[in-house]
C-alpha positions as CSV (number, residue, x, y, z in Angstrom):
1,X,0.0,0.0,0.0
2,X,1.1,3.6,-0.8
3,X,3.8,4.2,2.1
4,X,2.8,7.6,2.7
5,X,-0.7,6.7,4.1
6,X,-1.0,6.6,8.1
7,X,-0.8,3.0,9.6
8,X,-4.6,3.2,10.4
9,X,-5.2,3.9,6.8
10,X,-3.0,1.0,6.0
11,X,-5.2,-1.6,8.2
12,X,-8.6,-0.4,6.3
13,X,-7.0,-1.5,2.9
14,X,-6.0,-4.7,4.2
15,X,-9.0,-5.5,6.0
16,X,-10.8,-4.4,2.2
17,X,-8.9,-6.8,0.8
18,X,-9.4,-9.5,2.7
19,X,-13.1,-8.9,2.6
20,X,-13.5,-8.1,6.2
21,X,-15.0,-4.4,6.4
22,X,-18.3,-3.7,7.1
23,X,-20.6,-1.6,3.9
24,X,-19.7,1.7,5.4
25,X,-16.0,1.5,5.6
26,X,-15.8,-0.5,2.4
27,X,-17.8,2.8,1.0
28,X,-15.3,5.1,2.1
29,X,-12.1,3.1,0.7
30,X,-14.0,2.6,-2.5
31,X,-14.6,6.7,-3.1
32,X,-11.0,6.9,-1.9
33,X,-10.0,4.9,-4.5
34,X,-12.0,6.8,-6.9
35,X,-10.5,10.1,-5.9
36,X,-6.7,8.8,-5.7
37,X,-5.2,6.9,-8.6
38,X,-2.4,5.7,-6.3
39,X,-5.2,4.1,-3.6
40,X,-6.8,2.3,-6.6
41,X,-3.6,0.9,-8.2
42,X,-3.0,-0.5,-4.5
43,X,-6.7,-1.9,-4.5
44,X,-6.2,-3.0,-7.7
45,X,-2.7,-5.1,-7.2
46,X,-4.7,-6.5,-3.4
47,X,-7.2,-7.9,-5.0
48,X,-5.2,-9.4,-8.3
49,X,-3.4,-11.4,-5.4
50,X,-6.2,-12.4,-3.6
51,X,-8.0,-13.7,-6.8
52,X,-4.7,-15.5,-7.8
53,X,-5.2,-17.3,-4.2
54,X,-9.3,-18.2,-4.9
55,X,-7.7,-19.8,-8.3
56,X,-5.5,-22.5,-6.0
57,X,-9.0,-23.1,-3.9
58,X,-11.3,-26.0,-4.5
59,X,-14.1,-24.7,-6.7
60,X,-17.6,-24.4,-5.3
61,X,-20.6,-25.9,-6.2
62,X,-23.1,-23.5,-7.3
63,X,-27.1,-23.5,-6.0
64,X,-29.5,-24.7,-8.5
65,X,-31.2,-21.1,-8.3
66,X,-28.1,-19.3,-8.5
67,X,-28.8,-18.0,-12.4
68,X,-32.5,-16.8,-11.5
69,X,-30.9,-15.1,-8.3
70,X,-28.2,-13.5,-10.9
71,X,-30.9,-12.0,-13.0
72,X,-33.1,-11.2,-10.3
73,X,-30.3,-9.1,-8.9
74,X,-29.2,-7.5,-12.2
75,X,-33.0,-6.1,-12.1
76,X,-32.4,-4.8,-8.7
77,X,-29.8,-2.8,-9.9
78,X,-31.6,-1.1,-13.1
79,X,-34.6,-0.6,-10.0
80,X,-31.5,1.6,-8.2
81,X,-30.9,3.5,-11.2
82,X,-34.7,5.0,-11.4
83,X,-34.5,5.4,-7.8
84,X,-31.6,7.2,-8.4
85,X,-33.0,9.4,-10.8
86,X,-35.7,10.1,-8.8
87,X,-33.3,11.0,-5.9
88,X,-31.3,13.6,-8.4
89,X,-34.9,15.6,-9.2
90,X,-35.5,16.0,-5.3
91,X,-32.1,17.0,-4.1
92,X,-32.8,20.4,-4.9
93,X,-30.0,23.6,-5.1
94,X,-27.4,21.1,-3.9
95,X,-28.1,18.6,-6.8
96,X,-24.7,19.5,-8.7
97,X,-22.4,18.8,-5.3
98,X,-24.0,15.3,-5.3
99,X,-23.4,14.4,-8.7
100,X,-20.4,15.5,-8.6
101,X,-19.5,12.6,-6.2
102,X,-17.3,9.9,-7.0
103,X,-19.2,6.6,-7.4
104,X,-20.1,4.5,-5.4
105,X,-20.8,7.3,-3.2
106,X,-23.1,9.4,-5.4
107,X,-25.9,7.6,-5.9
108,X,-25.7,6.7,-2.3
109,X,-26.2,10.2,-1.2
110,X,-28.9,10.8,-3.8
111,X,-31.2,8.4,-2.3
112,X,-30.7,9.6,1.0
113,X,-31.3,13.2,0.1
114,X,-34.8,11.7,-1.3
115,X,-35.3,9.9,1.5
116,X,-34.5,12.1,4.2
117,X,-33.2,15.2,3.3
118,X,-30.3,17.2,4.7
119,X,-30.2,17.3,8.9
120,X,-28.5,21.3,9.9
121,X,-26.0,20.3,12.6
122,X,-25.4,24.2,13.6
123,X,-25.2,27.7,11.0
124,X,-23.3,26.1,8.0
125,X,-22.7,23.0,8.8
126,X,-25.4,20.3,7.6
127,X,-25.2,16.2,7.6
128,X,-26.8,13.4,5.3
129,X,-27.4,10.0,6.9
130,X,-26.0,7.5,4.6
131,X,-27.3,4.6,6.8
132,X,-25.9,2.6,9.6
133,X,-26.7,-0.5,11.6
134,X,-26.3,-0.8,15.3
135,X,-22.6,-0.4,15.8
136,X,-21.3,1.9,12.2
137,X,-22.7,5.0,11.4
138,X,-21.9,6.5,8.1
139,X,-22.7,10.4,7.4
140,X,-22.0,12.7,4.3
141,X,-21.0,16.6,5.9
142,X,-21.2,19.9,4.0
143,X,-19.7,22.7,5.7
144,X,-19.8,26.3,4.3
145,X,-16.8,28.3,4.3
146,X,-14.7,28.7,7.4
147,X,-17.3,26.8,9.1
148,X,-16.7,24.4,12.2
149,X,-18.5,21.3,13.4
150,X,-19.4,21.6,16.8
151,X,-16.9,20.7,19.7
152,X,-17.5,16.9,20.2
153,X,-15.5,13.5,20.8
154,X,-16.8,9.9,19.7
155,X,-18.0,6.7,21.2
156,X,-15.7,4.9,18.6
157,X,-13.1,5.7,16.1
158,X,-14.1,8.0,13.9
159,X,-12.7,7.9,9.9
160,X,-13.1,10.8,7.8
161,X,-12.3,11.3,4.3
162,X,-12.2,14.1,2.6
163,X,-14.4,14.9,-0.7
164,X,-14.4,18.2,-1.6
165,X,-12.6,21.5,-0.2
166,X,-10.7,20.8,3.0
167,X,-10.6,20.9,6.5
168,X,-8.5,21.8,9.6
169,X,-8.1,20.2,12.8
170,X,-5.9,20.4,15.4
171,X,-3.4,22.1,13.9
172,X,-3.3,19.3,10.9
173,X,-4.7,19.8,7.2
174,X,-6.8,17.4,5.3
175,X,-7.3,17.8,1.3
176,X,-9.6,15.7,-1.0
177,X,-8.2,12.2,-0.5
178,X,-7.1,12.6,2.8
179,X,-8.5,10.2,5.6
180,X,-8.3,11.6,9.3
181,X,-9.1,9.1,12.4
182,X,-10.2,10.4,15.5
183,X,-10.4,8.1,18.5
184,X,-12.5,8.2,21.7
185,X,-10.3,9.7,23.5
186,X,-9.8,12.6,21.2
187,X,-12.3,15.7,21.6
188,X,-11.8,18.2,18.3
189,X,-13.8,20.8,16.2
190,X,-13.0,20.5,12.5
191,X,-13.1,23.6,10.8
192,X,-13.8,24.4,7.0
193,X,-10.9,26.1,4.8
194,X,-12.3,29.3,3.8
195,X,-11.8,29.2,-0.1
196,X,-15.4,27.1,-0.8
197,X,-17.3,24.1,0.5
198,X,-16.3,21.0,2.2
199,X,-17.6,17.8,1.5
200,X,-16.6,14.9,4.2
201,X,-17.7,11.3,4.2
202,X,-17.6,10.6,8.1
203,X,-17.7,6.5,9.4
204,X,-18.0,6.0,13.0
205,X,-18.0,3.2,15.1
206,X,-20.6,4.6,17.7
207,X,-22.5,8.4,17.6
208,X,-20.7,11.7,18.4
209,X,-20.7,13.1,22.2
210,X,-21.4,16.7,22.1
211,X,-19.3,19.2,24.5
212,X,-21.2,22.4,25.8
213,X,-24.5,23.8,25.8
214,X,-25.6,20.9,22.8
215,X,-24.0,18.2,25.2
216,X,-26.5,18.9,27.7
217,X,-29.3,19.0,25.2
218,X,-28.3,16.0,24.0
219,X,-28.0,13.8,27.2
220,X,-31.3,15.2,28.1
221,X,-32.8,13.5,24.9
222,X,-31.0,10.3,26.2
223,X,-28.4,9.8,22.7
């Protein structure tokens, strides 16, 4: 793997490899990979190894179903693509940002911007749900210019990988690309660069603990 990438960045590729990461973190090293041709080429050489492996395995037999349940998923995905389009014509002013996602991510955030719509977080800064299950959380974040995420820590680690604009945060820059991991014991406030947007695709193992006034608000509602 590219040698300049943080060793936490490092385990996430090897653990995509070998087909261990959940949907959300495989999300967010896939639209790495789509931003960075270096990450890709990496994927790319992981995964020609791992197939070379499968070829030494003992081949599996298939179901007796298994070509109905090929074509019945091949219809699911042209049923994602009209829900996709569908998604584009009720994203609204923000429709351009989300197309101009890397896939897989964009048609991801298109259906959750029909389903759900944009959540304001505090004055310029608003957050998409992409979907979670009980123990990963993943989240799309736009912040205006110069804006800052709220002062908060995690109940997990916390990936974040830039799309769009950049970020600050304690004292360190991150640019399209870049993946920055927070742990529990970290508390921070990420704060937009002020030449234009920022677009983050945020995966958490466990919600975000609020400091200050919106801390107390938020252990009064019990999250």
């Amino acid at each position: 793997m590219s040698s300049a990438e943080p060793p936490y960045v490092s385990e996430l590729y090897s653990a995509y490899a070998a087909g261990r990461l959940s949907p959300a973190f495989a999300l967010m090293v896939e639209t790495q990979a789509a931003i960075r041709a270096d990450i890709r080429r990496d994927l790319d050489l992981s995964e020609a190894i791992a197939g070379a492996m499968l070829e030494d395995e003992e081949p599996t037999v298939m179901s007796p179903n298994a070509f109905e349940s090929a074509l019945r998923a091949i219809d699911a995905i042209d049923d994602g693509k009209d829900r996709t389009v569908r998604a584009a014509k009720s994203a609204g002013a923000g429709l351009q940002e989300l197309l101009n996602l890397p896939e897989p991510l964009c048609e991801k955030a298109l259906e959750a911007c029909e389903a759900q719509g944009w959540q304001r977080l505090t004055g310029g800064v608003q957050r998409l749900d992409l979907g979670s299950n009980p123990s990963v959380h993943a989240h799309l974040y736009r912040l205006d210019p110069g804006a800052s995420v709220p002062r908060h820590s995690h109940h997990g680690d916390e990936f974040s990988l830039v799309l769009h604009g950049g970020f600050s945060d304690d004292g360190a820059s991150y640019g399209p690309g870049d993946i920055a991991r927070q742990t529990p014991a970290d508390t921070h406030q990420p704060v937009a660069d002020d030449d234009g947007p920022c677009l983050v695709l945020a995966v958490s193992e466990g919600g975000l603990k609020f400091t200050g006034v919106l801390g107390f608000l938020q252990r009064l509602a019990g999250r």
